[in-house]
GUDO-410081 format. One line per 2 residues: number of its first residue (from 1); their letters; for each residue x, z, y of C-alpha. Coordinates in steps of 0.02 Angstrom, whole numbers, plus 50000, padded with zeros to 5 digits. Each point is the difference from the previous one (the first is absolute). Example, Ala and Ser with C-alpha at 12.3 -4.5 7.8 and 13.67 -1.06 7.14 Angstrom:
2
1 = AS = 50615,50390,49775 ~ 50069,49967,50172
% end
This chain:
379
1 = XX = 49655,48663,48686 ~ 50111,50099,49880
3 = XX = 49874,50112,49875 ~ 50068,50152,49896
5 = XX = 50017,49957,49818 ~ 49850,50094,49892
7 = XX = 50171,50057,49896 ~ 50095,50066,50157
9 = XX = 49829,50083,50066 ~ 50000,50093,49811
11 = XX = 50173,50066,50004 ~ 49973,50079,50174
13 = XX = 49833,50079,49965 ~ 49909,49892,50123
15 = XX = 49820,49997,49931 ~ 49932,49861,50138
17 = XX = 50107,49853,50028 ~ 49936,49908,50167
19 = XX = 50179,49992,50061 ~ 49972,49801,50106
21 = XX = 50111,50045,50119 ~ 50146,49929,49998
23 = XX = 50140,50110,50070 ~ 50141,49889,50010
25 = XX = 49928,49911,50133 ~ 50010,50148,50127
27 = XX = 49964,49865,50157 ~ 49850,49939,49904
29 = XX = 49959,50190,49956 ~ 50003,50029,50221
31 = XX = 49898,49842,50043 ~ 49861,50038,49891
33 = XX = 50001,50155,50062 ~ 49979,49954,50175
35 = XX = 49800,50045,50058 ~ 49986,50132,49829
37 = XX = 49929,50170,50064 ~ 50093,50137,49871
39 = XX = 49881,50158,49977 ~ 50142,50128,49937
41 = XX = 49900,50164,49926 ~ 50122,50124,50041
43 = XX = 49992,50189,50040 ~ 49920,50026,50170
45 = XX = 50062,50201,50021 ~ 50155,49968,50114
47 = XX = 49999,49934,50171 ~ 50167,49991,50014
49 = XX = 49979,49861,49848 ~ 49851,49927,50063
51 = XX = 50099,49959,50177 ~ 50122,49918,49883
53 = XX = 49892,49890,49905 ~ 49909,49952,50176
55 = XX = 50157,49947,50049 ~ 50049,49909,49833
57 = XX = 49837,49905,50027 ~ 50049,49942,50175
59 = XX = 50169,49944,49958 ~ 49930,49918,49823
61 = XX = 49868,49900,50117 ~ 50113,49944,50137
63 = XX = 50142,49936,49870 ~ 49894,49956,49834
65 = XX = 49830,49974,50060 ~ 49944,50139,49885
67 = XX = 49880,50120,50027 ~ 50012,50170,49950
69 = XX = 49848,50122,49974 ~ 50035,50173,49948
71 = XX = 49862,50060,49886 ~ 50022,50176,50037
73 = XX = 49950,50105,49821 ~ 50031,50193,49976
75 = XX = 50044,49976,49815 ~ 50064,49813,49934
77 = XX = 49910,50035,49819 ~ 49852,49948,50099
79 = XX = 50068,49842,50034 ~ 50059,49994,49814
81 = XX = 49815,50039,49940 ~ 49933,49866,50109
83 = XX = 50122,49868,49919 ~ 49946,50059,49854
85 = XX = 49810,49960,50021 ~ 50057,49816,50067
87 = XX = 50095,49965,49830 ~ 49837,50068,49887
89 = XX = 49890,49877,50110 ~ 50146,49869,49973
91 = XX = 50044,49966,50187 ~ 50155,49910,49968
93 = XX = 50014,49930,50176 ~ 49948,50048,50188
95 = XX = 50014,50208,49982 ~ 49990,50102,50124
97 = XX = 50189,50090,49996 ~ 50130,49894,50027
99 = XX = 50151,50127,50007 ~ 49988,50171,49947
101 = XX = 50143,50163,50011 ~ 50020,50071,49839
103 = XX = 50110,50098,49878 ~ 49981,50134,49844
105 = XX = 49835,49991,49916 ~ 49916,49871,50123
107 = XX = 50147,49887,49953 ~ 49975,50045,49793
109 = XX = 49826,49976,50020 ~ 50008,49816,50091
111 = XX = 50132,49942,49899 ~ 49900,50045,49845
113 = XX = 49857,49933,50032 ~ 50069,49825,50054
115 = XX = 49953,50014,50196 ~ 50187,49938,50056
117 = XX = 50064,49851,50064 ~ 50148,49968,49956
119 = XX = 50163,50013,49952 ~ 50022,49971,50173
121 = XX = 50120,50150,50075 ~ 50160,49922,49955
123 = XX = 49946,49815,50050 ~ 49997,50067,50187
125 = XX = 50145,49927,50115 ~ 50013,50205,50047
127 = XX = 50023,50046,49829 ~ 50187,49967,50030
129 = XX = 50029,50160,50122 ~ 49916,50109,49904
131 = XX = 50088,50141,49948 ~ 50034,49993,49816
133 = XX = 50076,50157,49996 ~ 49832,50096,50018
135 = XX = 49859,49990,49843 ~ 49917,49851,50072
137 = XX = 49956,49920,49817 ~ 49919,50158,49931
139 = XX = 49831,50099,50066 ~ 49985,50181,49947
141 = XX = 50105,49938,49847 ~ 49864,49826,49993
143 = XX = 50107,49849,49999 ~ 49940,49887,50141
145 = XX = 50036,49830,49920 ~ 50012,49928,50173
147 = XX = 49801,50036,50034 ~ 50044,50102,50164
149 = XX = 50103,50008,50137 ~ 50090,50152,50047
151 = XX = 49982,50069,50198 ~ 50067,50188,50011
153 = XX = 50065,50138,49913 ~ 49889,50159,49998
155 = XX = 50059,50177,49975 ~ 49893,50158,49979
157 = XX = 50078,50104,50135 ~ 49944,50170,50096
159 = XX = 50028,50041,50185 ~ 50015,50162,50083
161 = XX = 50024,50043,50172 ~ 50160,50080,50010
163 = XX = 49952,50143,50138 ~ 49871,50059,49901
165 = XX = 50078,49990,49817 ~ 50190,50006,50002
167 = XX = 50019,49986,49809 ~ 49894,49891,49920
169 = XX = 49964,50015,49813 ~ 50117,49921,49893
171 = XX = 49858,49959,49817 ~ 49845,50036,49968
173 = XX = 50022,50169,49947 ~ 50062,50050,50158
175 = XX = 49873,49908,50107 ~ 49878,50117,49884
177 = XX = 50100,50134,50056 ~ 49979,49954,50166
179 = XX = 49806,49983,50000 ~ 49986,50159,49940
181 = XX = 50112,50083,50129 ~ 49906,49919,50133
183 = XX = 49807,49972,49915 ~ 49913,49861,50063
185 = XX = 50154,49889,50053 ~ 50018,49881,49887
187 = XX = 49888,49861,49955 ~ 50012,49816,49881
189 = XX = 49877,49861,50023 ~ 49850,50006,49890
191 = XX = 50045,49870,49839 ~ 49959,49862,49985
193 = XX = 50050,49976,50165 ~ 50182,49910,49975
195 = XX = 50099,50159,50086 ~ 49895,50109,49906
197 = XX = 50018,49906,49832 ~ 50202,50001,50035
199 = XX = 50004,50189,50021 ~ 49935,50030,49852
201 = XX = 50120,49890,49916 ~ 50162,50036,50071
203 = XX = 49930,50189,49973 ~ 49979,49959,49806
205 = XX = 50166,49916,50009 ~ 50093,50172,50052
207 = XX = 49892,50103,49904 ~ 50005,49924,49833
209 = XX = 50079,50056,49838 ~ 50067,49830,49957
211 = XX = 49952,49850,50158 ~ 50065,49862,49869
213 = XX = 49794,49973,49974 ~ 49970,49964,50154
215 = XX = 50064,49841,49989 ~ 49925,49944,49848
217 = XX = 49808,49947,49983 ~ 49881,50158,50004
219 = XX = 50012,50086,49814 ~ 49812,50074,49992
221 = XX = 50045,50096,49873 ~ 50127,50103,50107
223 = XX = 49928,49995,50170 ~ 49942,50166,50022
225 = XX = 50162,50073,49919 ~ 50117,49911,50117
227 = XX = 49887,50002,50164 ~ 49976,50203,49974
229 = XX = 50128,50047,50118 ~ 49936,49922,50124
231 = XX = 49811,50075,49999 ~ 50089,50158,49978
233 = XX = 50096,49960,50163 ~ 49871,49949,50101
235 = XX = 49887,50150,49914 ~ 50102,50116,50093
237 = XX = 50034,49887,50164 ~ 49816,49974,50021
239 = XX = 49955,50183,50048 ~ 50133,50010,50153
241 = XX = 49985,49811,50042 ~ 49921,49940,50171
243 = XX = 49808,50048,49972 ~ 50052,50081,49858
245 = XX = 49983,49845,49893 ~ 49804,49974,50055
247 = XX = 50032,49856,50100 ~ 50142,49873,49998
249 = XX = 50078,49890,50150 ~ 49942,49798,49979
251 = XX = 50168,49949,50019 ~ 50189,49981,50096
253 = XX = 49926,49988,50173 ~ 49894,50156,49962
255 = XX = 50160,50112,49945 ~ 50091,49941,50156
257 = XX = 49873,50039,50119 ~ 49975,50169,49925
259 = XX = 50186,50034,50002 ~ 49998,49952,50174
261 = XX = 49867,50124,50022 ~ 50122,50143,49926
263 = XX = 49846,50010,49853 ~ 50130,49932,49874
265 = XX = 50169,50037,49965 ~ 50028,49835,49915
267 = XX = 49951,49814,50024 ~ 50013,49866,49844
269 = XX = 50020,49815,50034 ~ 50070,49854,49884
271 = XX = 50099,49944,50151 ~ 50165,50085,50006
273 = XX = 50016,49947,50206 ~ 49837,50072,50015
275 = XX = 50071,50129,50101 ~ 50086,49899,50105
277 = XX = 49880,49898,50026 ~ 49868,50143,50046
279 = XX = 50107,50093,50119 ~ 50036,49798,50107
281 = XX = 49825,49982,50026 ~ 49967,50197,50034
283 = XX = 49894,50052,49853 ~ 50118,50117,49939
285 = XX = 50109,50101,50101 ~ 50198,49956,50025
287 = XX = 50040,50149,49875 ~ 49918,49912,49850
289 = XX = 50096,49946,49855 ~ 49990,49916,49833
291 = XX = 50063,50070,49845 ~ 49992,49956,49801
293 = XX = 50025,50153,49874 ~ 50166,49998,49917
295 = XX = 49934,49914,49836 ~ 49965,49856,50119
297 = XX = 49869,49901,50077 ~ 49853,49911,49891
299 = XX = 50063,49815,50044 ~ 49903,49826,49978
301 = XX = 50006,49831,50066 ~ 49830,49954,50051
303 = XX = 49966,49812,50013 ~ 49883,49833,50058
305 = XX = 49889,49904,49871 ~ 49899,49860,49997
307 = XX = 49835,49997,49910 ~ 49968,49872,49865
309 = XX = 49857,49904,50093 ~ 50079,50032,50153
311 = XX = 49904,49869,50148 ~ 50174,49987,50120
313 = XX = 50120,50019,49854 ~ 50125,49890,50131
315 = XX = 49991,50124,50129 ~ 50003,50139,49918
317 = XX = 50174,49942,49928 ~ 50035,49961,50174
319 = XX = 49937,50187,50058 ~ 50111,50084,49862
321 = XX = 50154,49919,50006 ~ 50010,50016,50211
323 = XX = 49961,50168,49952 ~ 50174,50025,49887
325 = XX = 50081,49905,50134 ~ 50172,50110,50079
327 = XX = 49891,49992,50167 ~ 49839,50062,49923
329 = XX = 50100,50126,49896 ~ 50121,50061,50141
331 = XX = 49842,50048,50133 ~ 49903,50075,49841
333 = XX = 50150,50100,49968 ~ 50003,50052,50211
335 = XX = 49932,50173,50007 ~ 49935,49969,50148
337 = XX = 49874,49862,49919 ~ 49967,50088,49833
339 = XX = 50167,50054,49907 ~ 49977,49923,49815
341 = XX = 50156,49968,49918 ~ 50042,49814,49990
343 = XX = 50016,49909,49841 ~ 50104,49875,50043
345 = XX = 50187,50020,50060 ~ 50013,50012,50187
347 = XX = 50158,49915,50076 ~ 49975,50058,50174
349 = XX = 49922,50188,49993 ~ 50064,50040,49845
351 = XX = 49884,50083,49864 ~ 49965,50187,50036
353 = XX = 50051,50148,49859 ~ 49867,50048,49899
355 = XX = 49970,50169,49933 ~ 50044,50020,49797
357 = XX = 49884,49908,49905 ~ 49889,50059,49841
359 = XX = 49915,49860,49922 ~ 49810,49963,49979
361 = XX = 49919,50044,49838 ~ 49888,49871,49886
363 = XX = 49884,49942,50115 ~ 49863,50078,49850
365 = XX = 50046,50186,50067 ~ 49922,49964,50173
367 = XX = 49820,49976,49915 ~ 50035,50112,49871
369 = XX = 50051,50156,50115 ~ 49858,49935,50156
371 = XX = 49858,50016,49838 ~ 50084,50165,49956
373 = XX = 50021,50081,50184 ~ 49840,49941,50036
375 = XX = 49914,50105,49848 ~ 50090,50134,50036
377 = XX = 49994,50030,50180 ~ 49873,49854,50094
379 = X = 49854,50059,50095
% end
């Protein structure tokens, strides 16, 4: 068994070094992963991604003899909280999460407190398609020292149905506009829901005086002073939002149903095929489409860890890198199965154009702006 060096573990901020595996031996790695069941906590809101993973778990038990449970959870920092009450009662061995989706402040937070296996990510025999080209070392500007995989690309884009809105707003301050030309129209997730959370940033990141903080660590000090458009924005959007700012949608699915049901003029998603996607399978109508404001799309990788004290650390290797696989990848990319972007680089499909990106702040603005919003506006 190869162990990581209490040295190497320093340099890359790895707080917990259990690393036994030894991930040269990739055959080794599959036969002792034959018979492991893999309980993957991963957002449960999507069926189209719920089909997916049931059929990831199929093909991952007829080839590998791995089992694959999808722990469906609304918001992954319960996961993260739960990992973090097994390290304080020193469970080093035999936890309950196996494999968990993460990115942003999730990823911050595990990495932090020493709850990663790993380096592992660029050990994988799938490593070698990935697509180097896209920020798959970094996490909201958190290098990822090799403690998680990367699986998709995410964008924070808006849909419209074309028939009903011809000219979709171009920034924020002319989807403001917009909502108050047509009162009660225009809704965002309530934070911290993830889509609601992103609003507000890529709001702040158009709306700022200077964005260049938003990429450093939260300065307490300035906070209010550089987050003041922003309350001042949503101040005024508030008043001519859907339920004039009273209530809040719980999420993506909500905001498409609603602009199904002509209530909203505008859908958000992270999924830039969302669209597509929605209009296949007959939630939205034909006339929908996806757009990103001219400043660009918020854009992120989002990835696949593996707990510290992870029971089926074999399989879960297993589970992630079948996931980056070019077969994986390609049907994950179909918009007919779910539409996420593909990490790796796909020889037979090709890779579909994404919209212009705009990079993730700090991870620390999520919580920061969530506490904030919250304060301000939470019922």
């Amino acid at each position: 068994m190869k162990y990581l060096s209490i040295a190497t573990a320093c340099a890359l901020g790895v707080s917990s070094v259990s690393i036994a595996t030894d991930l040269s031996n990739w055959e080794q790695i599959e036969k002792d992963a034959k018979g492991q069941t893999v309980y993957f906590n991963a957002w449960g809101g999507s069926q189209e991604i719920n089909a997916y993973l049931r059929w990831a778990g199929d093909t991952l038990e007829d080839r590998y003899g791995v089992t694959l449970e999808h722990v469906k959870v609304s918001d992954i920092a319960e996961t993260v909280n739960r990992l973090v009450a097994e390290k304080a009662a020193d469970k080093t061995e035999g936890g309950s999460v196996d494999m968990v989706w993460i990115n942003g402040e999730n990823f911050k937070s595990m990495k932090s407190n020493g709850l990663l296996f790993g380096p592992f990510a660029e050990q994988l025999p799938n490593w070698s398609i990935v697509d180097k080209s896209l920020p798959v070392t970094a996490d909201f500007t958190e290098p990822t020292n090799g403690l998680e995989a990367p699986w998709g690309m995410g964008q924070l884009v808006f849909i419209h149905d074309q028939k009903t809105l011809a000219n979709p707003p171009t920034s924020f301050v002319e989807m403001l506009s917009l909502a108050k030309a047509n009162p009660g129209k225009i809704a965002y997730p309530k934070p911290p829901q993830f889509h609601g959370t992103s609003f507000l940033k890529a709001a702040l990141l158009e709306l700022a005086t200077d964005s260049a903080p938003l990429y450093q660590p939260v300065d307490e000090a300035r906070f209010d002073a550089i987050t003041a458009p922003l309350w001042a924005y949503l101040d005024e959007l508030h008043p001519v939002a859907w339920r004039n700012g009273k209530q809040f949608p719980a999420g993506s699915a909500e905001t498409l149903q609603l602009l199904d049901d002509s209530e909203l003029l505008l859908a958000i998603t992270f999924n830039p095929n969302a669209a597509e996607t929605a209009v296949k399978n007959g939630t939205l109508a034909p006339s929908a489409k996806a757009f990103a404001f001219d400043k660009g799309a918020l854009s992120n990788i989002h990835y696949m860890g593996v707990p510290w004290n992870a029971n089926a650390k074999e399989g879960a290797l297993v589970a992630i890198n079948f996931l980056m696989s070019e077969e994986a990848q390609a049907r994950k990319a179909n918009s007919d199965v779910w539409g996420d972007p593909a990490v790796v680089k796909l020889s037979s499909v090709g890779n579909k154009p994404l919209f212009k990106s705009q990079p993730e702040p700090h991870p620390s603005w999520q919580v920061a702006l969530e506490k904030a919003w919250l304060e301000r506006y939470g019922q």
